[in-house]
N, C-alpha and C positions, 0 to 999 in steps of 0.2 A: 499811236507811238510814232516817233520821228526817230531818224537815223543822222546821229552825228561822229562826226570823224575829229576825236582829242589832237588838243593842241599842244597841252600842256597836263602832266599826271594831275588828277583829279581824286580827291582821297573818296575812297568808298563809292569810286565809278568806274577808275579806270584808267592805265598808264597812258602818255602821251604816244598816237599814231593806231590808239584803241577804236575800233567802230562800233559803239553804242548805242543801244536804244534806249531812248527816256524820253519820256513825256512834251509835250508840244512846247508848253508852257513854261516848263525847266530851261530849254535850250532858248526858248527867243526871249526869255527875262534875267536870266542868266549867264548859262554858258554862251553865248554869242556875244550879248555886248561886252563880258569880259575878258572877250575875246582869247577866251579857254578852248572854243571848239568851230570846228567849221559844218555846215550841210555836208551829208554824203552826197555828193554830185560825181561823176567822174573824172570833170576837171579837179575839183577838189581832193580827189584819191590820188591821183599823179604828183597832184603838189605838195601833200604830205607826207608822198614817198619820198620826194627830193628835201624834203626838209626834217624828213625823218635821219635820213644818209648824213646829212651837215649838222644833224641834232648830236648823233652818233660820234662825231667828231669832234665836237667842241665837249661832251658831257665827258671823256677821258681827258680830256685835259683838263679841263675843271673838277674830277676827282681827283688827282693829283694833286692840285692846287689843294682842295678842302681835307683830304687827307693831313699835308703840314698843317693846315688853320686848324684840324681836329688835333694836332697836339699842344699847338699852343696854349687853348683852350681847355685841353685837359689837365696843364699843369697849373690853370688860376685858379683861386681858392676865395670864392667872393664870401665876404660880411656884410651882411645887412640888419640895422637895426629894427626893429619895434617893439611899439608901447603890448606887455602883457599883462595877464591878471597873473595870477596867483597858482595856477596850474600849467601854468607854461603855454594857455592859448593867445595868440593876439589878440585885442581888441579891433583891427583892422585887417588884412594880408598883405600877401607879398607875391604880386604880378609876376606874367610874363616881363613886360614894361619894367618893371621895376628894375628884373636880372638883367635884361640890355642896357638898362639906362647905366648899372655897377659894371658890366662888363662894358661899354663905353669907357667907361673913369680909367681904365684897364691900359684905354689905347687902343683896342681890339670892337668892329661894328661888327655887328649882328641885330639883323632884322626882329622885332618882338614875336612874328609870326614864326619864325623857324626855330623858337623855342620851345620844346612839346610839354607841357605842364597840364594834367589832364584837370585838376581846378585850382585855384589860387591855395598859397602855404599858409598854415593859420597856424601853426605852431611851431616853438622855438626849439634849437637842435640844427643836427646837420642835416641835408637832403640833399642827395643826387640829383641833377635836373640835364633831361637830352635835349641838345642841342642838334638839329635835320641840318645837315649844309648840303649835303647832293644827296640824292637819291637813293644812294648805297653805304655814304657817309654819315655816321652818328657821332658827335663829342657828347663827352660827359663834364660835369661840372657841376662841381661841389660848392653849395650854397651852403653858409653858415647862419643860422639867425640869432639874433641875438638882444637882450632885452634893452633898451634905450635908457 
């Protein structure tokens, strides 16, 4: 096991300034070159203190920020078409991608990752779908599908 020191929250590892143990393998094929985590060294512990302190800073204000963006966002109401059979299933889905590409049309960017869709929509009707903007911050947004 290796000891690394989070750079950035890692879902199902561990918040950002977290000291981790995982596997040799994970950290140098992964967390390091995407540059998600640092070696625990002690130099290394020092500097994620200080960039934990400056983290700490910038992430309330960017909650704030994503706070207004989570209403804007709450008040769109996206329509997306497609092709279905006869029971109201698609014959194709409807992406993460898909909802950024309709909230784009909107005026409004959002990353396709920060969309939390646990599998693609295959049938038609309304659904809810969360939007991650900070850490603490969740939008909701009302997806409508609807037959082509």
């Amino acid at each position: 096991m290796m000891e690394v020191i989070l750079r950035d929250d890692v879902r199902s590892l561990g918040k950002a300034g977290d000291l981790v143990r995982v596997k040799p393998g994970f950290a140098r094929n992964y967390l390091l070159p995407q540059g998600l985590a640092y070696e625990a060294t002690e130099g290394n512990k020092k500097r994620i203190a200080a960039e934990s302190r400056a983290r700490d800073a910038r992430l309330s204000t960017e909650k704030s920020a994503a706070e207004a963006f989570a209403e804007k966002l709450g008040a769109l109401s996206l329509t997306l078409g497609g092709k279905a059979g006869e029971e109201g299933r698609l014959f194709g889905s409807i992406t993460a991608q898909d909802i950024a590409d309709a909230i784009e049309a909107q005026g409004h960017t959002v990353d396709r990752r920060r969309i939390e869709l646990d599998q693609p929509i295959k049938s038609l009707g309304e659904h809810t779908v969360s939007v991650r903007l900070h850490p603490e911050v969740q939008a909701s947004v009302r997806v409508t599908v609807v037959p082509e």
